[in-house]
C-alpha positions as CSV (number, residue, x, y, z in Angstrom):
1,X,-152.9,213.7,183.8
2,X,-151.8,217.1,182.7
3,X,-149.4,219.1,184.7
4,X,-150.0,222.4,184.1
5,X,-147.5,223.6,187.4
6,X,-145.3,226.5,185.9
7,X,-142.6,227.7,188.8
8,X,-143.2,231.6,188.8
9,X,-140.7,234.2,189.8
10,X,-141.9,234.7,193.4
11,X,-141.6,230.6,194.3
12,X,-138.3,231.0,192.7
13,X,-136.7,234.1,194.7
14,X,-137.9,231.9,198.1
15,X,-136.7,228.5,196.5
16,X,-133.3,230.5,196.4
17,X,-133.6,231.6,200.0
18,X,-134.6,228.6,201.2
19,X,-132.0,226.3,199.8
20,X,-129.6,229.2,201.4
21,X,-130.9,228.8,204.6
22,X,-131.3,225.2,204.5
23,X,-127.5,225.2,203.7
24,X,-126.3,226.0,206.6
25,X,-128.3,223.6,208.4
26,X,-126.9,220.0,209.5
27,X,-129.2,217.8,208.0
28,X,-128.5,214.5,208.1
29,X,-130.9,212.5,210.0
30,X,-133.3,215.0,210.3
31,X,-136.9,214.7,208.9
32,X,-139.1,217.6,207.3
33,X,-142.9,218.3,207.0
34,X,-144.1,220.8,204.1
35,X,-147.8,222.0,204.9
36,X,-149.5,222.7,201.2
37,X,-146.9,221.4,199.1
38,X,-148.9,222.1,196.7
39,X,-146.5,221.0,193.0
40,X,-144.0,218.8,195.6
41,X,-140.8,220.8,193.7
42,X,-140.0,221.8,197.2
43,X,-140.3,218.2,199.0
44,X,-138.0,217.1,195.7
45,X,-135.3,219.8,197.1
46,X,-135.5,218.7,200.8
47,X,-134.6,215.0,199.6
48,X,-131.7,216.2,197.8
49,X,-130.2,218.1,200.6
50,X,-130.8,215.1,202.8
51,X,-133.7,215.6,204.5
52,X,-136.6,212.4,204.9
53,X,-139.7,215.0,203.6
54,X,-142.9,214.3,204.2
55,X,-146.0,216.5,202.8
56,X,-149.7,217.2,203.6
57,X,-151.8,219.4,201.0
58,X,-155.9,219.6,201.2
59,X,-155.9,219.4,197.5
60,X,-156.3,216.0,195.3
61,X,-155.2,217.7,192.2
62,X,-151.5,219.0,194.4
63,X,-151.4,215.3,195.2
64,X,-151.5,213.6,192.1
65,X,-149.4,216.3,190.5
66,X,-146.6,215.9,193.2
67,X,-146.8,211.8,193.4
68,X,-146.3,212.1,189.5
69,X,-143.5,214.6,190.0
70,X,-141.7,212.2,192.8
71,X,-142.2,209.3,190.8
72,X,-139.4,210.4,188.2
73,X,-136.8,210.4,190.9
74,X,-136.7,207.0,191.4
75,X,-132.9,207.8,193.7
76,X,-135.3,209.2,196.0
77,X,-137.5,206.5,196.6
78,X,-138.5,206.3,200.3
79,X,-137.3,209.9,201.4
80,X,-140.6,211.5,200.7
81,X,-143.9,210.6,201.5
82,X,-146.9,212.1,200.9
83,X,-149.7,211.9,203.3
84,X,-153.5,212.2,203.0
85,X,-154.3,211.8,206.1
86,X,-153.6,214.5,209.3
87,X,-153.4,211.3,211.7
88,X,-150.6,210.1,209.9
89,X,-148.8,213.8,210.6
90,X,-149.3,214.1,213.5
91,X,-148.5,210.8,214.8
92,X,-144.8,212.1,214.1
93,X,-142.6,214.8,215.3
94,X,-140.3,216.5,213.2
95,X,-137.2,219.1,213.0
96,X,-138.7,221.1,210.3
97,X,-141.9,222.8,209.2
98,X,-141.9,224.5,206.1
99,X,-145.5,226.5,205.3
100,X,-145.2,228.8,202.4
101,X,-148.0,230.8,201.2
102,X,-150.0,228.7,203.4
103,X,-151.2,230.9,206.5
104,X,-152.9,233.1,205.1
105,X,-155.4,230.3,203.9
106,X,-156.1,229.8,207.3
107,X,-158.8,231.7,209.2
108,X,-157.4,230.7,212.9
109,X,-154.1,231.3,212.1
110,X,-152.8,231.2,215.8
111,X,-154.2,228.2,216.4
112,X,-152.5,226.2,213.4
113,X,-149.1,227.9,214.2
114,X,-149.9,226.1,218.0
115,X,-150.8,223.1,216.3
116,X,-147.4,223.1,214.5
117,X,-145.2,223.8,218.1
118,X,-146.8,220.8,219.3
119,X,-145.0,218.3,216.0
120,X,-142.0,220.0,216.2
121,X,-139.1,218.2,218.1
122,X,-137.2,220.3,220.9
123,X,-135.9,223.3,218.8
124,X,-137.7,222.3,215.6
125,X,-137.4,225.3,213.1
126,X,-140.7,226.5,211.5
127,X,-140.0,228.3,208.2
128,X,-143.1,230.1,206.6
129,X,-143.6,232.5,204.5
130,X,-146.8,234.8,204.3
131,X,-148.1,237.7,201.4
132,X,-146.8,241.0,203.5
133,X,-148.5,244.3,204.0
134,X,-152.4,245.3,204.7
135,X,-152.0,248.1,201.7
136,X,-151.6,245.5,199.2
137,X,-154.6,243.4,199.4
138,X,-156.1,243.5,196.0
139,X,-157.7,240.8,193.1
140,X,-155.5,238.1,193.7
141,X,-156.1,237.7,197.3
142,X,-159.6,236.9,197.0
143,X,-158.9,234.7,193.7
144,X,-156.5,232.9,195.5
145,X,-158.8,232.6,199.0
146,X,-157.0,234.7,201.1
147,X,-158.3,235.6,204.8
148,X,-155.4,238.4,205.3
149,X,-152.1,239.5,204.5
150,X,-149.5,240.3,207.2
151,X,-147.2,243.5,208.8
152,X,-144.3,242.6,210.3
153,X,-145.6,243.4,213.8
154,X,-148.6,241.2,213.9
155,X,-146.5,238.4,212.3
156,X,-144.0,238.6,214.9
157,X,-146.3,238.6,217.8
158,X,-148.6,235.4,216.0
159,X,-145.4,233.3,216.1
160,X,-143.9,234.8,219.8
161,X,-147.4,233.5,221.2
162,X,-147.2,230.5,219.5
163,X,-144.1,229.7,221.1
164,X,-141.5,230.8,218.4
165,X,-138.3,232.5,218.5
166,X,-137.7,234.5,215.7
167,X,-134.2,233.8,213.8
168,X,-134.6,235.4,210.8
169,X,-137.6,237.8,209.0
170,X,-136.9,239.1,205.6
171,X,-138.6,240.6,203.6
172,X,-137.8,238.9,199.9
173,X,-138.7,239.3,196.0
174,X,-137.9,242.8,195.8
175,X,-137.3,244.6,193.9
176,X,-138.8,242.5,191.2
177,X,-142.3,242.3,193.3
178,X,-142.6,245.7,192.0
179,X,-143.5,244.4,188.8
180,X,-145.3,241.0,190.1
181,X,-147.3,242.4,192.5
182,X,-149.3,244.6,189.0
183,X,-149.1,241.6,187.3
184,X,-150.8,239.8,190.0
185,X,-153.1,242.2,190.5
186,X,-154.3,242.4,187.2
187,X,-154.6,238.3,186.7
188,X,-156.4,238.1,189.9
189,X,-159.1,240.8,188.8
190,X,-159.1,238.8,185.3
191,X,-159.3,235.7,187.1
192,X,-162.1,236.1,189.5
193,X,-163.6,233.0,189.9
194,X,-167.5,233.0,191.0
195,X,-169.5,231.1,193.8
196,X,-166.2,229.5,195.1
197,X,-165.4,228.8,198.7
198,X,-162.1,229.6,200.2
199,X,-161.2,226.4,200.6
200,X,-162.0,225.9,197.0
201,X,-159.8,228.5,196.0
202,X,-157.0,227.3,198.2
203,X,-156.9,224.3,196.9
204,X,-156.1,225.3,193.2
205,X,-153.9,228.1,194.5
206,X,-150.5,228.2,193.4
207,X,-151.2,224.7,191.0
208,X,-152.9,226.5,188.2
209,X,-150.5,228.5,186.1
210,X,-150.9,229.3,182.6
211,X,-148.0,229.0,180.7
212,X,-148.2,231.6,178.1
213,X,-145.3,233.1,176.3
214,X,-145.1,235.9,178.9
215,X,-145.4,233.8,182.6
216,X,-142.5,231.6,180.9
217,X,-140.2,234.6,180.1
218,X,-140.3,236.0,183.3
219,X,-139.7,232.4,185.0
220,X,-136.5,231.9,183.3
221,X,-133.6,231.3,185.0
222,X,-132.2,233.8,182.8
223,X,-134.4,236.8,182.9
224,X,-134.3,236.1,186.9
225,X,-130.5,235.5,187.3
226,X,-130.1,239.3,188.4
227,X,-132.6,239.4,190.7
228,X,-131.7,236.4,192.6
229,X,-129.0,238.5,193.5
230,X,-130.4,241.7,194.2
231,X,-132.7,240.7,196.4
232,X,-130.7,239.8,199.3
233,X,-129.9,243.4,199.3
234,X,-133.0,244.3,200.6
235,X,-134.1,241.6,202.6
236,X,-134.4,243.6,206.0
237,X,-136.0,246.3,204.4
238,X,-140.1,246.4,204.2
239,X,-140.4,247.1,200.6
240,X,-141.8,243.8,199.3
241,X,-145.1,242.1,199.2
242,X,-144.2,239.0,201.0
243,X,-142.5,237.9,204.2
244,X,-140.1,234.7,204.9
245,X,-139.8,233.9,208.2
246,X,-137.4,230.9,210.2
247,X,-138.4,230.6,214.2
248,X,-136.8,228.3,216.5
249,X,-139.4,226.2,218.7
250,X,-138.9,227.8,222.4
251,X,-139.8,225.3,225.7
């Protein structure tokens, strides 16, 4: 099967935050659950830093692409699994949740981040990231079967009544999303695809890349090296397109 999963700048600048932040953590022993894993390059990282990572995406196509991915790691046989089934989730409890790109797929959105409280262990972290600001809805929301995008306010009260404490909320990618987020807009209006759900649209969200010359440039490590930097400058500033979020589960 082809794998046509190309890691764009965006996943990149929250891959970097996220490995930060898992950093710091204590790890050992501890198990994970990625919602929408959607490539598995995340779930690949979790196992690395120590973590037993499991995964549940809707979409066959993420599955098949991830098992393939896993399966050339043989040292990490046994420390992810992938499940296809929500009884097998939620028959477990875990001390991470990782969602990125992910909530904004759902139309009750309060309701899954309840669902999520109740597999968490006692102080579970939930770490989620959402697409950030009303103002910027454009093409690529619809394309990629968006219900909403997020302001800080409304995200901060979703997770407070589901029974988070907020640790951190950044606000990540920029300045680089200044760029990305024309891009985007202009693939997403090129891209529009007809007479699909949003479900549909979900599932082939964030699998589907093209790799032309210019996505490729812009993913090096080399044309991003600068900007991995940078953007830790602004992360408590609003002037991105997307939010990254860690809240502790509260009694």
């Amino acid at each position: 099967m082809e794998d046509n999963w190309l890691p764009m700048p965006r996943y990149k600048l929250r891959r970097d935050l996220v490995k930060r932040i898992l950093d710091r953590e204590s790890l050992s022993g501890k198990t994970c659950l990625e919602f929408g894993y959607g490539s598995g390059d995340m779930l690949l990282l979790y196992a690395w830093l120590g973590l037993d990572a499991f995964g549940f995406d809707i979409s066959g196509l993420a599955f098949e692409n991830a098992r393939l991915r896993i399966e050339k790691h043989p040292a990490l046989k046994g420390k992810i699994r992938l499940a296809q089934d929500k009884t097998d989730i939620y028959a477990r409890r875990y001390d991470y949740i990782m969602a990125f790109e992910v909530l904004e797929h759902i139309e009750d959105d309060l309701s899954c981040i309840k669902e999520w409280w109740n597999i968490l262990n006692e102080h579970g972290k939930l770490l989620i990231s959402v697409p950030a600001h009303r103002s910027k809805w454009g093409g690529n929301d619809a394309v990629a079967g968006h219900y909403r995008r997020y302001e800080r306010a409304g995200m901060s009260n979703l997770l407070m009544n589901g029974g988070f404490k907020i640790q951190h909320f950044w606000n990540y990618a920029y300045p680089l999303s200044i760029l990305l987020d024309v891009f985007l807009q202009r693939t997403g209006l090129e891209g529009s695809e007809q007479g699909l759900t949003k479900e549909e649209l979900s599932k082939q969200s964030g699998i589907k890349r093209k790799r032309s010359l210019l996505n490729r440039l812009v993913s090096s490590d080399f044309f991003l090296a600068p900007f991995l930097v940078l953007q830790r400058c602004f992360l408590e500033k609003d002037l991105s397109s997307a939010f990254l979020v860690v809240a502790e589960k509260m009694p």
